[in-house]
C-alpha positions in Angstrom: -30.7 -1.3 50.1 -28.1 -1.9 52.7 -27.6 -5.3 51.9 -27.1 -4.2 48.4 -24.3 -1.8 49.3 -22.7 -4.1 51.8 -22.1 -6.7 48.9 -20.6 -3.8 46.6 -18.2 -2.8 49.2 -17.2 -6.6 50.2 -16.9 -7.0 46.4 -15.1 -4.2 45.5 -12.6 -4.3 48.1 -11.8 -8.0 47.8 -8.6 -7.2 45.5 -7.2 -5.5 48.1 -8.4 -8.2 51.2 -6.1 -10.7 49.0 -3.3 -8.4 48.8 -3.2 -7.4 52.3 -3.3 -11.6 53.0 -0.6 -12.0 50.4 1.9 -9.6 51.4 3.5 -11.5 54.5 3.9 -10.7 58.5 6.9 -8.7 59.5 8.9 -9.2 62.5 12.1 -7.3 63.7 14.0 -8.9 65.8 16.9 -7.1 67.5 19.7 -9.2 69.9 21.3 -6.8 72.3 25.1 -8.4 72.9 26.5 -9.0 76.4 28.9 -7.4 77.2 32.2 -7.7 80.2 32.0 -4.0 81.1 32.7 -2.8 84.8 29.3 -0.3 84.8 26.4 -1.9 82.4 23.8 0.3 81.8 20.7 -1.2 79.4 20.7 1.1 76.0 18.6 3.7 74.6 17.1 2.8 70.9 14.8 3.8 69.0 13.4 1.9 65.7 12.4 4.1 62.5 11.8 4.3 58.5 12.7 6.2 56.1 11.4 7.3 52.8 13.7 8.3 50.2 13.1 11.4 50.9 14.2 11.0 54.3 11.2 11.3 56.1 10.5 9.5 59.3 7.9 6.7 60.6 8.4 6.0 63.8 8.1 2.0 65.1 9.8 1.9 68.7 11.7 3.6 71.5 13.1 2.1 74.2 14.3 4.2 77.2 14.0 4.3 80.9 10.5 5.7 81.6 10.1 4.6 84.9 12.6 7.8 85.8 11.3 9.8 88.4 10.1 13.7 86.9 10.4 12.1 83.2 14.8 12.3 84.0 15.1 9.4 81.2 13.9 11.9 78.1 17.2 13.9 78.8 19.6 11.0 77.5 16.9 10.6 74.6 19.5 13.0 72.3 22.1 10.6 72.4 20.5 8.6 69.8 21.5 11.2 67.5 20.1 10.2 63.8 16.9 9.3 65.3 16.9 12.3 67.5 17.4 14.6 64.3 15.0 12.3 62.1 12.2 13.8 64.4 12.6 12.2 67.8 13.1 15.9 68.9 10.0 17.0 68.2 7.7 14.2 69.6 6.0 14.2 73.0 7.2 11.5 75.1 6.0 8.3 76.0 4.5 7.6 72.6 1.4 5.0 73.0 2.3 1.8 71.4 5.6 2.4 70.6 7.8 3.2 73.8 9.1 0.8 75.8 11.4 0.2 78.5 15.2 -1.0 77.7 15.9 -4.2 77.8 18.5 -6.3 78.7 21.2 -8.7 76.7 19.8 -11.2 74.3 17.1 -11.2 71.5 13.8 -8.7 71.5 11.0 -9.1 68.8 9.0 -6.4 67.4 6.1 -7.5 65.4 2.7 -6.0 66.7 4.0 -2.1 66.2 6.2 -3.0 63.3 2.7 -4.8 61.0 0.4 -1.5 61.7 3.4 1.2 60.6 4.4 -1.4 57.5 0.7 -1.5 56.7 0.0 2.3 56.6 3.0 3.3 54.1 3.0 3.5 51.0 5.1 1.1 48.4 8.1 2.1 47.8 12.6 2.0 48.8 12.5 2.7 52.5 15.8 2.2 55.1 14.8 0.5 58.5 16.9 2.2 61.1 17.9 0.7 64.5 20.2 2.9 66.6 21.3 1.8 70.3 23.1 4.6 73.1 24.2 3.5 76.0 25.3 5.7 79.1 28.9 4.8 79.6 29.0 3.3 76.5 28.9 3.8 72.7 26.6 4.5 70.1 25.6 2.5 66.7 23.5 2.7 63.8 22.3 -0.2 61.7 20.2 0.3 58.1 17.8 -2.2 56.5 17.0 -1.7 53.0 13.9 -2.4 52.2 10.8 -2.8 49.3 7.2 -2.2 50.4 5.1 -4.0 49.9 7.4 -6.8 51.9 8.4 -10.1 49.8 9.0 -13.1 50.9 12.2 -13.5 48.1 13.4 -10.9 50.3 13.5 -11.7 53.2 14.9 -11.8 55.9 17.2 -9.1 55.9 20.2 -9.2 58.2 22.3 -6.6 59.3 25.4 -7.5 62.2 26.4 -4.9 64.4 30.3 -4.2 65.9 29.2 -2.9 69.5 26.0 -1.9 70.6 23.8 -4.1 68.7 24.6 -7.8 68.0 22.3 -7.8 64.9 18.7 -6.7 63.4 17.3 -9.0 61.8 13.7 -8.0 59.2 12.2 -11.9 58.8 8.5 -12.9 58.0 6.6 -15.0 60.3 3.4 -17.0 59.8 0.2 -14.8 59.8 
């Protein structure tokens, strides 16, 4: 009897093994510039979705948790949009998705970005990278994107003016 019911479930589920292997792996990768400043401080960012509706899924936030008395949540509401999108709300550090900052050059997020990709539903959705620095500026970049992912679609490239060099949405072998 088991048997029999483990061969239903493998066969009716089977549509949707082949569409989970067919949609392809995500990556996000996001290149920090260098900049020829007197006081460098590593930014702030957080990594979120949107539905249309505006709702957010959160993916990644970087910030300095190795702060004595949990100091580096204070700066937190200087990413603004993501702090009003629900970052207020959360208890910090978030397992699997907080980080520390990180310096100049190019940072990948694929591991965090596949399980939140894979639990939403299809649909328009606006991939939001925003960066803070403490003597420094602020920016917002915005991916749109189609779940389930395509590969005629990507990768998806936005370029930044200050903060953030460029986020880049690209598929990568499973």
């Amino acid at each position: 009897m088991v048997k029999f019911y483990s061969v239903l479930l493998a066969v009716c589920t089977w549509p949707l093994s082949l569409a989970a292997l067919a949609a392809p792996q995500a990556a996000l990768e996001i290149t920090l510039p260098r900049m020829q400043v007197a006081e460098y401080h590593k930014p702030y960012l957080a990594v979120w979705l949107e539905d249309s509706a505006r709702n957010a899924t959160q993916v990644a936030v970087w910030y300095d948790v190795a702060m004595r008395e949990a100091k580096g949540e204070e700066w937190l509401a200087d990413l603004r949009q993501w702090w009003r999108r629900g970052g207020r709300s959360l208890t910090m550090p978030i397992d699997g998705i907080t980080s520390a900052t990180k310096g100049p050059g190019s940072h990948v997020i694929d591991l965090s970005l596949q399980s939140v990709l894979r639990e939403l539903p299809d649909g328009e959705y606006r991939l939001r990278v925003e960066a803070a620095r403490e003597v420094g500026g602020r920016e917002l970049l915005s991916l749109a994107i189609t779940l389930p992912l395509d590969n005629a679609t990507l990768p998806v490239i936005e370029k930044g003016s200050s903060e953030l060099s460029q986020v880049r949405l690209y598929s990568v072998a499973p």
